[in-house]
N, CA, C and O atoms as a Tinker XYZ file with bonds, in Angstrom:
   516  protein
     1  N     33.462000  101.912000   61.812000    73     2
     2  CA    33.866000  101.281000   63.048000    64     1     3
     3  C     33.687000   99.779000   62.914000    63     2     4     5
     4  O     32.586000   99.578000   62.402000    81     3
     5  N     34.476000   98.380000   63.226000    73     3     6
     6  CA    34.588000   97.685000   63.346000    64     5     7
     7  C     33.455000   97.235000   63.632000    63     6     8     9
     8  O     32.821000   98.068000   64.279000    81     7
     9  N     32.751000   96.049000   63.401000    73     7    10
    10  CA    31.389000   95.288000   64.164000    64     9    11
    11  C     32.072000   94.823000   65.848000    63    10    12    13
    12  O     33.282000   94.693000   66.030000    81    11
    13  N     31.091000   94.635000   66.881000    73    11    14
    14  CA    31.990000   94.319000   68.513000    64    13    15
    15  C     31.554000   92.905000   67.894000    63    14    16    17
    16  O     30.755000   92.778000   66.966000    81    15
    17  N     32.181000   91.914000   68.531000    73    15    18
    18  CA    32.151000   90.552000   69.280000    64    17    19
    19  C     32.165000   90.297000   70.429000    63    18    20    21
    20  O     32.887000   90.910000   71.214000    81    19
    21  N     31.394000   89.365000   70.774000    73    19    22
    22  CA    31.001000   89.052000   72.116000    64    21    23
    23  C     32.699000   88.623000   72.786000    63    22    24    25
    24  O     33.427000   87.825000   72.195000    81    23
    25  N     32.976000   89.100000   73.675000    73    23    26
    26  CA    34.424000   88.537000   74.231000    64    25    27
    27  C     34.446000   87.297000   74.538000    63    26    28    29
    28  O     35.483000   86.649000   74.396000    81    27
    29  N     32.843000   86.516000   75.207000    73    27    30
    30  CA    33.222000   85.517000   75.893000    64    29    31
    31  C     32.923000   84.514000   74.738000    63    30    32    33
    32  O     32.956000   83.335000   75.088000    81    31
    33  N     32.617000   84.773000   73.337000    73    31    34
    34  CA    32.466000   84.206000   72.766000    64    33    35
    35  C     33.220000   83.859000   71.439000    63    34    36    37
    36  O     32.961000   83.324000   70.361000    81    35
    37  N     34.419000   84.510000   72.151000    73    35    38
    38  CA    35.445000   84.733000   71.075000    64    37    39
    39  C     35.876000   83.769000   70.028000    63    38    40    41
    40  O     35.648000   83.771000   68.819000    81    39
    41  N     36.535000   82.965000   70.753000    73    39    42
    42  CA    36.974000   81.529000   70.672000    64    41    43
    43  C     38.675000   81.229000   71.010000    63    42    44    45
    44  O     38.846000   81.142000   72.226000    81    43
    45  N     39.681000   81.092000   70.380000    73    43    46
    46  CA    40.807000   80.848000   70.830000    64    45    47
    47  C     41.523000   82.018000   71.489000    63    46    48    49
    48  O     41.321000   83.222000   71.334000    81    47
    49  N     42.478000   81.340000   72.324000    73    47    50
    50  CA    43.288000   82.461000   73.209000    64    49    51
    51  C     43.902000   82.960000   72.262000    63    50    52    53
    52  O     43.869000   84.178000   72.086000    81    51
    53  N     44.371000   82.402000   71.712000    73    51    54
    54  CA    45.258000   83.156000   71.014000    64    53    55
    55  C     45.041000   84.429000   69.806000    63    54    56    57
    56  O     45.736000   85.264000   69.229000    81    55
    57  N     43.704000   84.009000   69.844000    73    55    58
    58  CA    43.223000   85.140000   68.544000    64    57    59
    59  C     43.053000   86.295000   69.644000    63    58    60    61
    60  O     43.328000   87.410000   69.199000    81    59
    61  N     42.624000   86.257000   71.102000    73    59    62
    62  CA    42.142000   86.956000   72.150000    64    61    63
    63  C     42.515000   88.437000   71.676000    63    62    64    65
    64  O     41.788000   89.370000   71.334000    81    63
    65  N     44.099000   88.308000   71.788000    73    63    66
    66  CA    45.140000   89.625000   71.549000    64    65    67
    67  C     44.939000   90.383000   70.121000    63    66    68    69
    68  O     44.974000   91.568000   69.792000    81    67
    69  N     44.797000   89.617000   69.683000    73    67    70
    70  CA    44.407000   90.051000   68.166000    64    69    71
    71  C     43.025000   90.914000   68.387000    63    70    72    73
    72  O     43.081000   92.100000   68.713000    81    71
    73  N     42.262000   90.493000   68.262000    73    71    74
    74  CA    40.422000   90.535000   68.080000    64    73    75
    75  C     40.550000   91.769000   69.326000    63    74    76    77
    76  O     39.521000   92.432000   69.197000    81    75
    77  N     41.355000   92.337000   70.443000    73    75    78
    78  CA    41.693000   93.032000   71.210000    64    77    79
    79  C     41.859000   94.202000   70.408000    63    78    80    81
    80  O     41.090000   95.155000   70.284000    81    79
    81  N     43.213000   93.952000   69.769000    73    79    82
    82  CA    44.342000   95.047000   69.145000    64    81    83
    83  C     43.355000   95.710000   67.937000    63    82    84    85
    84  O     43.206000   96.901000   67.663000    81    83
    85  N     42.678000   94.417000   67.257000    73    83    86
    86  CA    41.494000   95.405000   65.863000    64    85    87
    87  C     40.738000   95.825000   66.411000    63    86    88    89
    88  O     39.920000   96.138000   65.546000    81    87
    89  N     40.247000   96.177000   67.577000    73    87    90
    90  CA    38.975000   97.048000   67.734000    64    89    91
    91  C     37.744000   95.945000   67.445000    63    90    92    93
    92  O     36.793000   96.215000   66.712000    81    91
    93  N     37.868000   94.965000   67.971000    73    91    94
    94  CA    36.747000   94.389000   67.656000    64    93    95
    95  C     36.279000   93.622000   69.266000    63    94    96    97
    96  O     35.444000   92.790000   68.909000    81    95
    97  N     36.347000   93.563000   70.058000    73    95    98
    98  CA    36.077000   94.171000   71.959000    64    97    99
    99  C     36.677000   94.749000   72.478000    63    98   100   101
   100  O     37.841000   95.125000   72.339000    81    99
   101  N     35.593000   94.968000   73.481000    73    99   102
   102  CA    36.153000   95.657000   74.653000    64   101   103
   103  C     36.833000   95.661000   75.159000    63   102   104   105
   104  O     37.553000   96.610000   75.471000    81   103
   105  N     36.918000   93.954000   75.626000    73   103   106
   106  CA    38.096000   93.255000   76.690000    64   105   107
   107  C     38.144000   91.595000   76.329000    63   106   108   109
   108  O     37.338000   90.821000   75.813000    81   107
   109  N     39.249000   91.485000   76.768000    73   107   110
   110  CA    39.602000   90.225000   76.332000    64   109   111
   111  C     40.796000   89.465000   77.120000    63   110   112   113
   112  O     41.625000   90.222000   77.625000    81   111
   113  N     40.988000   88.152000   77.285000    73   111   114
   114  CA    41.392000   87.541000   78.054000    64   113   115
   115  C     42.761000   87.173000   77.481000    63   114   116   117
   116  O     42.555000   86.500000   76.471000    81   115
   117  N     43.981000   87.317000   77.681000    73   115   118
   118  CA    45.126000   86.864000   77.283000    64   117   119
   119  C     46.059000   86.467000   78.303000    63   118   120   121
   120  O     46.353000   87.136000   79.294000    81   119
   121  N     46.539000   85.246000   77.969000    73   119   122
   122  CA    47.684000   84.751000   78.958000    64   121   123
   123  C     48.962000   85.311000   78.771000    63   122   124   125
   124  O     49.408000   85.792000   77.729000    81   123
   125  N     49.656000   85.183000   80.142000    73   123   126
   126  CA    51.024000   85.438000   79.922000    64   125   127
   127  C     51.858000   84.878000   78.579000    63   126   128   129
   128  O     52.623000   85.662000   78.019000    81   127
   129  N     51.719000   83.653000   78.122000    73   127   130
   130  CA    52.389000   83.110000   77.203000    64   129   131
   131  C     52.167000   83.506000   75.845000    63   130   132   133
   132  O     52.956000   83.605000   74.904000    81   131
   133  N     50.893000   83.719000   75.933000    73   131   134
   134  CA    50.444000   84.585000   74.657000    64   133   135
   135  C     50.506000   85.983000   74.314000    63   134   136   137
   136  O     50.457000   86.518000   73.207000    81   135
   137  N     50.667000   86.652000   75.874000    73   135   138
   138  CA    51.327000   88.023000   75.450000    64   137   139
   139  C     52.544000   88.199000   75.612000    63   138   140   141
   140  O     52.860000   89.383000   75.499000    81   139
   141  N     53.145000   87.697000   75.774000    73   139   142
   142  CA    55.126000   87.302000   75.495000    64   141   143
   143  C     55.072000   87.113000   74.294000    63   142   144   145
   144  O     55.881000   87.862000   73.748000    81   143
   145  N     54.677000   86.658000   73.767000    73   143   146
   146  CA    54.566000   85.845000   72.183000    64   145   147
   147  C     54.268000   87.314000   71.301000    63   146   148   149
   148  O     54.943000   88.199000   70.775000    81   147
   149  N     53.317000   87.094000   71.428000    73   147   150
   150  CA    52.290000   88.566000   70.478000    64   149   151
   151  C     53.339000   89.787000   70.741000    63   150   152   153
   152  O     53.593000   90.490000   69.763000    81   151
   153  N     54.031000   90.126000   72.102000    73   151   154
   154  CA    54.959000   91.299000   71.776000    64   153   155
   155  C     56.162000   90.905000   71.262000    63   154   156   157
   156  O     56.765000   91.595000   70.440000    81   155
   157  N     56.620000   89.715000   71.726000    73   155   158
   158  CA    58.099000   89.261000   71.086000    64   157   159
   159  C     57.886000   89.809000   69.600000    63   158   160   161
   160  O     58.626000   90.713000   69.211000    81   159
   161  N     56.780000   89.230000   68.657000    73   159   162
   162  CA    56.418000   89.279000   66.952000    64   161   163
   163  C     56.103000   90.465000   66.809000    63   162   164   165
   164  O     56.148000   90.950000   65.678000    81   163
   165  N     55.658000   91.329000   68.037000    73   163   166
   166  CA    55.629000   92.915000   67.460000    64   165   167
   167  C     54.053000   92.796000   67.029000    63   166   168   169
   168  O     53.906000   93.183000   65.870000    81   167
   169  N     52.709000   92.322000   67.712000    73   167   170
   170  CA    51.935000   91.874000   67.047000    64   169   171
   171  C     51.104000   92.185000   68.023000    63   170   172   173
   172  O     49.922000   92.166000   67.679000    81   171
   173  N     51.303000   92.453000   69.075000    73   171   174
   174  CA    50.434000   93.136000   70.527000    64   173   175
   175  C     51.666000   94.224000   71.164000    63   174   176   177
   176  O     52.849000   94.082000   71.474000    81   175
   177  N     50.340000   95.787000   71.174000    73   175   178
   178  CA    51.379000   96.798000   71.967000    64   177   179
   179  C     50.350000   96.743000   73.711000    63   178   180   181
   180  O     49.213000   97.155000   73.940000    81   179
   181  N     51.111000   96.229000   74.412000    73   179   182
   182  CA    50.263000   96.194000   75.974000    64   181   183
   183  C     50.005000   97.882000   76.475000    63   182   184   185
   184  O     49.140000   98.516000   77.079000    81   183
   185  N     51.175000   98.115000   75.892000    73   183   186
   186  CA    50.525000   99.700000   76.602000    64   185   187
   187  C     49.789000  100.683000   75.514000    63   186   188   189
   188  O     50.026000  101.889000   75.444000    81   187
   189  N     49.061000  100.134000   74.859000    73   187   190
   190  CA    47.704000  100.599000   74.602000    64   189   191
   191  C     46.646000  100.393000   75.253000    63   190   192   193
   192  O     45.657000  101.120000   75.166000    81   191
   193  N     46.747000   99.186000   76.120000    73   191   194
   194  CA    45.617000   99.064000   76.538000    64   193   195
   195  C     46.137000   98.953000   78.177000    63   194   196   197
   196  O     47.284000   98.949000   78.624000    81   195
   197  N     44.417000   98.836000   79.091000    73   195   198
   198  CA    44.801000   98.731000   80.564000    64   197   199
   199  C     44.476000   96.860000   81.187000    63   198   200   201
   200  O     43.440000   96.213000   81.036000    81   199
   201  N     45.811000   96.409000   81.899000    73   199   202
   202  CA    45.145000   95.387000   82.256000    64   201   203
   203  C     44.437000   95.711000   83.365000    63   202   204   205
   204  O     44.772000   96.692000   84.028000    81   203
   205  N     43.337000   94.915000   83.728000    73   203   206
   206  CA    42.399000   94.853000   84.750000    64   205   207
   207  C     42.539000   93.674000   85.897000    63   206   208   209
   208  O     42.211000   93.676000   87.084000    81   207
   209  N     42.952000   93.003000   85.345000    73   207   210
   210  CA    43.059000   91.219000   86.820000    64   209   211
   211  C     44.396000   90.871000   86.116000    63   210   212   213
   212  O     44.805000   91.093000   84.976000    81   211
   213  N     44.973000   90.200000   87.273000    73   211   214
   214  CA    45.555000   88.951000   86.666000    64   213   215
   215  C     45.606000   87.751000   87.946000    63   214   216   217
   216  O     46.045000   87.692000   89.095000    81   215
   217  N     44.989000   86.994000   87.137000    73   215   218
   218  CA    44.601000   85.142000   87.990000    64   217   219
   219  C     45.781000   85.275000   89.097000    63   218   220   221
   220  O     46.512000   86.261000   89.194000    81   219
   221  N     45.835000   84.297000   89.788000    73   219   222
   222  CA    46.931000   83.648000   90.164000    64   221   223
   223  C     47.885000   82.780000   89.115000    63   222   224   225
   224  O     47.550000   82.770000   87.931000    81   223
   225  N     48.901000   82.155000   89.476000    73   223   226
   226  CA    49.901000   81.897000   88.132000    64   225   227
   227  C     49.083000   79.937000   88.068000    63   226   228   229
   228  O     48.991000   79.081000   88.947000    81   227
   229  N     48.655000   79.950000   86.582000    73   227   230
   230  CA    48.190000   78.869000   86.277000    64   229   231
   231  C     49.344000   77.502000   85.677000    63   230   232   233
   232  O     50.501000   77.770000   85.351000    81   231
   233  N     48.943000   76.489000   85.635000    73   231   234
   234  CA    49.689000   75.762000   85.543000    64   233   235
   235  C     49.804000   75.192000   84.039000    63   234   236   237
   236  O     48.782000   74.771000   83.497000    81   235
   237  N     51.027000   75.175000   83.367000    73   235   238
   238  CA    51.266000   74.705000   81.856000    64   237   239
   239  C     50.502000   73.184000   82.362000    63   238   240   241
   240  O     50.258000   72.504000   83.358000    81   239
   241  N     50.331000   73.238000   80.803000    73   239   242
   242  CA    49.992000   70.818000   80.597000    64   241   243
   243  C     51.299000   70.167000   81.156000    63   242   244   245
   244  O     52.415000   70.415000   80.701000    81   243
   245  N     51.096000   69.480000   81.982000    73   243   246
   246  CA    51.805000   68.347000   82.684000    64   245   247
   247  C     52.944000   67.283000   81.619000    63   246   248   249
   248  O     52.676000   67.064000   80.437000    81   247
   249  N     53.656000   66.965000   82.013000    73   247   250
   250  CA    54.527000   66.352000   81.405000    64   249   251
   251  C     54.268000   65.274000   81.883000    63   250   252   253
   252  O     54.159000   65.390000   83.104000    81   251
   253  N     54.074000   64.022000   81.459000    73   251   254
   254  CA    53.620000   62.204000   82.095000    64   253   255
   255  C     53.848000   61.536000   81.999000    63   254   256   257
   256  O     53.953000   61.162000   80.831000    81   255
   257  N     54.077000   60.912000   82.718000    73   255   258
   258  CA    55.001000   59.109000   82.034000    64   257   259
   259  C     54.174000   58.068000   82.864000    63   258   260   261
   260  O     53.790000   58.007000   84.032000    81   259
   261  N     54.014000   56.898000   81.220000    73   259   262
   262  CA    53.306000   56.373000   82.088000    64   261   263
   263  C     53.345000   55.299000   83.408000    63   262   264   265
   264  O     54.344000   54.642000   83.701000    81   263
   265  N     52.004000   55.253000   84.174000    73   263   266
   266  CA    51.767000   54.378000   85.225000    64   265   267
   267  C     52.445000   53.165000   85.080000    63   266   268   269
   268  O     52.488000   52.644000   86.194000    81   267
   269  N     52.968000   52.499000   84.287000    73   267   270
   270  CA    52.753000   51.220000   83.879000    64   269   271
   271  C     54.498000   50.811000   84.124000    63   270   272   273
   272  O     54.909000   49.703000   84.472000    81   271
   273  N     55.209000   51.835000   83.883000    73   271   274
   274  CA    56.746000   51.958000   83.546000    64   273   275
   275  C     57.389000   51.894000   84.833000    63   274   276   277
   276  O     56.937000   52.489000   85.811000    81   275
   277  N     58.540000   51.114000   84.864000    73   275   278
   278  CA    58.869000   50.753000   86.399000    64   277   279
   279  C     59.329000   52.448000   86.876000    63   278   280   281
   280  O     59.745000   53.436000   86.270000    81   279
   281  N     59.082000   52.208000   87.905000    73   279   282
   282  CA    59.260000   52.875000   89.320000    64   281   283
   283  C     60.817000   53.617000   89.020000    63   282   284   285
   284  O     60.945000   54.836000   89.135000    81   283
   285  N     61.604000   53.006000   88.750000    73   283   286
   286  CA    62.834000   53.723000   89.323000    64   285   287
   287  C     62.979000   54.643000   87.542000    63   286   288   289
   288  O     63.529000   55.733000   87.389000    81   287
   289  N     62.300000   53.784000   86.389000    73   287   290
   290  CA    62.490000   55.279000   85.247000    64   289   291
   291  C     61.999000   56.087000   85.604000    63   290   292   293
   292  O     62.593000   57.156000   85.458000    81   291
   293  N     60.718000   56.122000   86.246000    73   291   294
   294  CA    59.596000   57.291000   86.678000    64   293   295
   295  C     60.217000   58.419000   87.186000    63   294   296   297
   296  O     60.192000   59.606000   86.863000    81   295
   297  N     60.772000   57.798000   88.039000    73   295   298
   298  CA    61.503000   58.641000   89.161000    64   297   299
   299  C     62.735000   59.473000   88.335000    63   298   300   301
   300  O     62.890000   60.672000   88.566000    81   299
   301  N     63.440000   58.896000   87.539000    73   299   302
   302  CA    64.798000   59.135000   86.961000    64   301   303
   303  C     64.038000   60.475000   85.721000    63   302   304   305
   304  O     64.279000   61.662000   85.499000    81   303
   305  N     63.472000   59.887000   85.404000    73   303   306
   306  CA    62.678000   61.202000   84.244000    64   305   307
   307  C     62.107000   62.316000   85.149000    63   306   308   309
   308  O     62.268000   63.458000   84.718000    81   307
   309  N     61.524000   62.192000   86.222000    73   307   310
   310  CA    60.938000   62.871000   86.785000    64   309   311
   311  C     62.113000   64.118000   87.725000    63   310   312   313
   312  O     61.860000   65.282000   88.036000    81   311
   313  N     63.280000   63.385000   87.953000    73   311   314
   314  CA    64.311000   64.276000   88.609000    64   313   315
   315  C     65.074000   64.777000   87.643000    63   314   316   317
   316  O     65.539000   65.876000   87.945000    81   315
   317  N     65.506000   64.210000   86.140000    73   315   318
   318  CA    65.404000   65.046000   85.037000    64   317   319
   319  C     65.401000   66.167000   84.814000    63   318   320   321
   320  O     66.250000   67.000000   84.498000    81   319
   321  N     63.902000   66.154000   85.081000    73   319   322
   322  CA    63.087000   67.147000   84.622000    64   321   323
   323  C     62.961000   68.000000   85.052000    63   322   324   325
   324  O     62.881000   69.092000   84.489000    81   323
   325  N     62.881000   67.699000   86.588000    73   323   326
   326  CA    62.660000   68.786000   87.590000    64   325   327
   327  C     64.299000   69.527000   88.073000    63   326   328   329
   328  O     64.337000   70.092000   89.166000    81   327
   329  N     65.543000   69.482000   87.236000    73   327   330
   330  CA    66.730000   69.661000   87.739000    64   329   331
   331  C     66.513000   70.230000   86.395000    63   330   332   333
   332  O     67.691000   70.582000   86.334000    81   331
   333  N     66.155000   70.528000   85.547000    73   331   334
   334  CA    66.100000   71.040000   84.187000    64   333   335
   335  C     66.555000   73.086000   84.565000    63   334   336   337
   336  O     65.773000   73.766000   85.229000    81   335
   337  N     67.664000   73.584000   84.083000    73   335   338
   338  CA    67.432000   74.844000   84.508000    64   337   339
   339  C     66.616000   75.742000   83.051000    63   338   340   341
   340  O     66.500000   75.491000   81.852000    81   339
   341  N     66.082000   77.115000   84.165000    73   339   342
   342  CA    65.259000   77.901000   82.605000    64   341   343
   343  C     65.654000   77.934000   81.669000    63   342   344   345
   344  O     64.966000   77.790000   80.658000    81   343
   345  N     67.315000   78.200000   81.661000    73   343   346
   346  CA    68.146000   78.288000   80.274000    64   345   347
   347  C     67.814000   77.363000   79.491000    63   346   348   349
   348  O     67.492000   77.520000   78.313000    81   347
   349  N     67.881000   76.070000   80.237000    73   347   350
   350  CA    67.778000   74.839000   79.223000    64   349   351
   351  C     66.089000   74.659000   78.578000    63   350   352   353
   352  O     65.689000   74.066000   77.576000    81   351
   353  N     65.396000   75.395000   79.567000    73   351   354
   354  CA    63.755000   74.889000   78.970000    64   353   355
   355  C     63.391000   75.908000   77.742000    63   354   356   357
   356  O     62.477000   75.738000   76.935000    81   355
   357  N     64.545000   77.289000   77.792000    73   355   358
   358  CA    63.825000   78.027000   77.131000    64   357   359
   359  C     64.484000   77.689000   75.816000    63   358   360   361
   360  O     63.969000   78.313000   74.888000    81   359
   361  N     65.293000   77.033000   75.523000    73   359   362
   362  CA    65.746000   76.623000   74.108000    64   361   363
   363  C     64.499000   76.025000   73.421000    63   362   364   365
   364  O     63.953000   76.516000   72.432000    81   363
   365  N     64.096000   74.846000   74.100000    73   363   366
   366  CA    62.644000   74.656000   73.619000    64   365   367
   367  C     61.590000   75.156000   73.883000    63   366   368   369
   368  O     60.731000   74.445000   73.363000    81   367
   369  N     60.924000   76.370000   74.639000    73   367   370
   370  CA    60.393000   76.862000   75.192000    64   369   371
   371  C     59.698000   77.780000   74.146000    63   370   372   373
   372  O     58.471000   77.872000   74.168000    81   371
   373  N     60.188000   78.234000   73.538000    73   371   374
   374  CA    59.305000   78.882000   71.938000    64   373   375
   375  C     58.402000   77.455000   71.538000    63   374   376   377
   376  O     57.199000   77.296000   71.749000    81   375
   377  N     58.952000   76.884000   71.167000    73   375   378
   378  CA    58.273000   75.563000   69.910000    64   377   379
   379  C     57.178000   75.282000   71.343000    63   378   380   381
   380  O     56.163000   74.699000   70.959000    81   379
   381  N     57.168000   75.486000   72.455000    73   379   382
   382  CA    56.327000   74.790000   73.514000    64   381   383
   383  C     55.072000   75.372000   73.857000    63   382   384   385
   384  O     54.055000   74.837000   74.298000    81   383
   385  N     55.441000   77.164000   73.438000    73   383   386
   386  CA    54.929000   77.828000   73.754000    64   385   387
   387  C     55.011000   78.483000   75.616000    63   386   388   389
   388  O     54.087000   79.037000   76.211000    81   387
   389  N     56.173000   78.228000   76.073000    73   387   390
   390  CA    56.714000   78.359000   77.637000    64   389   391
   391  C     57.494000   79.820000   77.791000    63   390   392   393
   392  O     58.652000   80.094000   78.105000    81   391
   393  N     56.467000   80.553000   77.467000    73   391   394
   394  CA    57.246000   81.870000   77.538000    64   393   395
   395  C     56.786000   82.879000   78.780000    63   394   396   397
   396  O     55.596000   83.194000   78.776000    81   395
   397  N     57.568000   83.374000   79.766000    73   395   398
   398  CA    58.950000   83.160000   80.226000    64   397   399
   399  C     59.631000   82.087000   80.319000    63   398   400   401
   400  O     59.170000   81.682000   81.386000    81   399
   401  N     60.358000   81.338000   80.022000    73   399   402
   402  CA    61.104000   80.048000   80.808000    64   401   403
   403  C     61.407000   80.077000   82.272000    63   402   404   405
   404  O     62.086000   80.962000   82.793000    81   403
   405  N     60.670000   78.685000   83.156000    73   403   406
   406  CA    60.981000   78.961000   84.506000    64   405   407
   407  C     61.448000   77.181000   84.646000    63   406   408   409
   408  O     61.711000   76.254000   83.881000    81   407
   409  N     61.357000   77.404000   85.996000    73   407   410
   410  CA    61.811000   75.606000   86.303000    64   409   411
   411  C     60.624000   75.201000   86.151000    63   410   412   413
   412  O     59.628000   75.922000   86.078000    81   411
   413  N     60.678000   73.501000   86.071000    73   411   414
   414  CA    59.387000   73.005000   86.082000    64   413   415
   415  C     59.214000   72.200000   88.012000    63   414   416   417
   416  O     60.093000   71.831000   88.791000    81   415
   417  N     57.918000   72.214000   88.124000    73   415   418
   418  CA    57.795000   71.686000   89.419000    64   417   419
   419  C     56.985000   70.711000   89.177000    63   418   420   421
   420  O     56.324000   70.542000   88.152000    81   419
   421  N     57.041000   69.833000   90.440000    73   419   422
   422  CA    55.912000   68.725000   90.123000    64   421   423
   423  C     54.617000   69.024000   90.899000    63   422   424   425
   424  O     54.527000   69.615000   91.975000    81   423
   425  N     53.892000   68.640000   90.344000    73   423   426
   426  CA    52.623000   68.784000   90.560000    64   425   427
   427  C     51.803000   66.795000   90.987000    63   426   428   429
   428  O     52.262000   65.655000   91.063000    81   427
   429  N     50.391000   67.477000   91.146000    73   427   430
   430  CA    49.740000   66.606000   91.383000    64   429   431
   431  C     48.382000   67.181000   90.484000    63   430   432   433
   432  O     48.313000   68.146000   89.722000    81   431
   433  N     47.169000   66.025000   90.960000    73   431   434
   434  CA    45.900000   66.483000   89.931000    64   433   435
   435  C     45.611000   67.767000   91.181000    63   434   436   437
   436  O     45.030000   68.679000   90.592000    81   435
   437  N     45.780000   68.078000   92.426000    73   435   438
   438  CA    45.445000   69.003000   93.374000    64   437   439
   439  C     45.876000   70.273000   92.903000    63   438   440   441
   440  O     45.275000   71.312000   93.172000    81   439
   441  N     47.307000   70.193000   91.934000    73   439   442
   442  CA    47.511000   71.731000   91.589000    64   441   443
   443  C     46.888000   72.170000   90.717000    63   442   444   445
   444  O     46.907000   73.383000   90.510000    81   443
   445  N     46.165000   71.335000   89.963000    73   443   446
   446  CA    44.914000   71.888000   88.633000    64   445   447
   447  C     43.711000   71.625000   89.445000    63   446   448   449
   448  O     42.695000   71.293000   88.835000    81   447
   449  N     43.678000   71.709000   90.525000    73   447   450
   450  CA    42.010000   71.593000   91.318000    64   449   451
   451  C     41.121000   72.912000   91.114000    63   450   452   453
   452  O     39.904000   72.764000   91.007000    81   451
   453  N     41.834000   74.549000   91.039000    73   451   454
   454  CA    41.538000   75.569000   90.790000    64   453   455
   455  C     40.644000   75.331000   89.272000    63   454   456   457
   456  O     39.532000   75.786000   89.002000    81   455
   457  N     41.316000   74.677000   88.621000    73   455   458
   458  CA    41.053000   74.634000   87.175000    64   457   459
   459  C     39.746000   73.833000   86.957000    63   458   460   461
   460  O     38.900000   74.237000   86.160000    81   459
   461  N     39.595000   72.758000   87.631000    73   459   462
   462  CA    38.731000   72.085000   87.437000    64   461   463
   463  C     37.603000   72.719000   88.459000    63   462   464   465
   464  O     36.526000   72.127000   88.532000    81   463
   465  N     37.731000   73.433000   88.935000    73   463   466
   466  CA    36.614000   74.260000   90.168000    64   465   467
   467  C     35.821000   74.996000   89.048000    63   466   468   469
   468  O     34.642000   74.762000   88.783000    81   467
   469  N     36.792000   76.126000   88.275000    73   467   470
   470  CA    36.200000   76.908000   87.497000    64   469   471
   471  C     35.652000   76.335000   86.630000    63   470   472   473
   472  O     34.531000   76.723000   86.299000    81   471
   473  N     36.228000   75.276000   86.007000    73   471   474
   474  CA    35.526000   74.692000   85.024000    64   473   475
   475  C     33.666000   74.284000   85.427000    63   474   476   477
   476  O     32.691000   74.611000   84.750000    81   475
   477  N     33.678000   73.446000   86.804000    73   475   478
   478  CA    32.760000   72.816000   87.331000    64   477   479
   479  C     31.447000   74.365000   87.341000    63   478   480   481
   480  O     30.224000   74.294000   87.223000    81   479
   481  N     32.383000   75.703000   87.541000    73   479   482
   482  CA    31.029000   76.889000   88.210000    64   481   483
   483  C     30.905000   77.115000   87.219000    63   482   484   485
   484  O     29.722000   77.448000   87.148000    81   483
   485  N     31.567000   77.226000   85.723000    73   483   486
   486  CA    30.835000   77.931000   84.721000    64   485   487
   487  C     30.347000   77.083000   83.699000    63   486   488   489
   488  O     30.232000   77.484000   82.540000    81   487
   489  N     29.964000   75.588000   84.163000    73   487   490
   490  CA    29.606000   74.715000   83.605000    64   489   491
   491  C     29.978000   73.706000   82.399000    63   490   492   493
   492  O     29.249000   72.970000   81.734000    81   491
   493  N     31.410000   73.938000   82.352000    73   491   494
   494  CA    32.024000   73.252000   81.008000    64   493   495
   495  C     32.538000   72.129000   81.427000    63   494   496   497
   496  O     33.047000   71.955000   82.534000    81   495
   497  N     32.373000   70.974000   80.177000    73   495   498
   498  CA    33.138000   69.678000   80.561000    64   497   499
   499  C     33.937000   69.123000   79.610000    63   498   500   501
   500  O     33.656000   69.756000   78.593000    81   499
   501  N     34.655000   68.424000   79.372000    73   499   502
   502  CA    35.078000   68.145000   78.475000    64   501   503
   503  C     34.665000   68.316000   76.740000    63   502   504   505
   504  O     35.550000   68.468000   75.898000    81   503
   505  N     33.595000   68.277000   76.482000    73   503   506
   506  CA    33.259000   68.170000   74.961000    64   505   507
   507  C     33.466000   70.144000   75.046000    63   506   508   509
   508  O     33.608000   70.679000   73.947000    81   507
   509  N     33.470000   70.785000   75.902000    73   507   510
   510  CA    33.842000   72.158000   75.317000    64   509   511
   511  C     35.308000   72.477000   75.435000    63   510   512   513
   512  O     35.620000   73.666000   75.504000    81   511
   513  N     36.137000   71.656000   75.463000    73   511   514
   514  CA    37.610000   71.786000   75.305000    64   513   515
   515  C     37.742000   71.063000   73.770000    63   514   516
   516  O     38.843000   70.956000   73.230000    81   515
């Protein structure tokens, strides 16, 4: 039988599905993007196993331009972007790792406030990213 590993001590998401699929925990944490991925490659079967939660829908890394750049590019990249349809995101959307392809919305630092909450209760700060 396989040795267990601690789940929470796994380390990357992405191995999550893996270190899952060998019998080496119990349970393990995988994102949507990473299990799109892992079944697309034939490399995670989901219905072997049971999911138990799923979060609310978290937010990809932000796309940014900077502060500094006049006002009306800001804006012009920013409506771009946000007029971008899925078809078009999912062409790049593999290399991005954006799997499903959806629209993009804009955000603020308030829509990663969830993120930084959890971060704050289970005590991590930057040097553990």
């Amino acid at each position: 039988m396989p040795q267990r590993q601690d789940p929470l001590r796994r380390g990357a998401v992405r191995g999550s599905g893996q270190t899952l699929a060998n019998g080496k925990v119990e349970a393990a944490e995988i994102n949507s993007q990473q299990l799109a991925s892992a079944q697309a490659e034939g490399s995670f079967d989901a219905s072997k196993f049971r999911q138990i939660w799923t979060s609310d829908p978290i937010p990809n890394d932000p796309i940014t331009v900077s502060g500094k750049l006049d006002q009306a590019f800001r804006d012009a990249v920013a409506q771009a972007l946000l007029k971008l349809k899925p078809a078009d995101i999912e062409k790049v959307g593999a290399f991005l790792d954006v799997t499903p392809p959806g629209p993009m919305i804009a955000v603020t630092s308030e829509t990663y406030q969830p993120l930084f909450d959890l971060a704050t209760a289970l005590g991590l700060t930057e040097k553990d990213v």
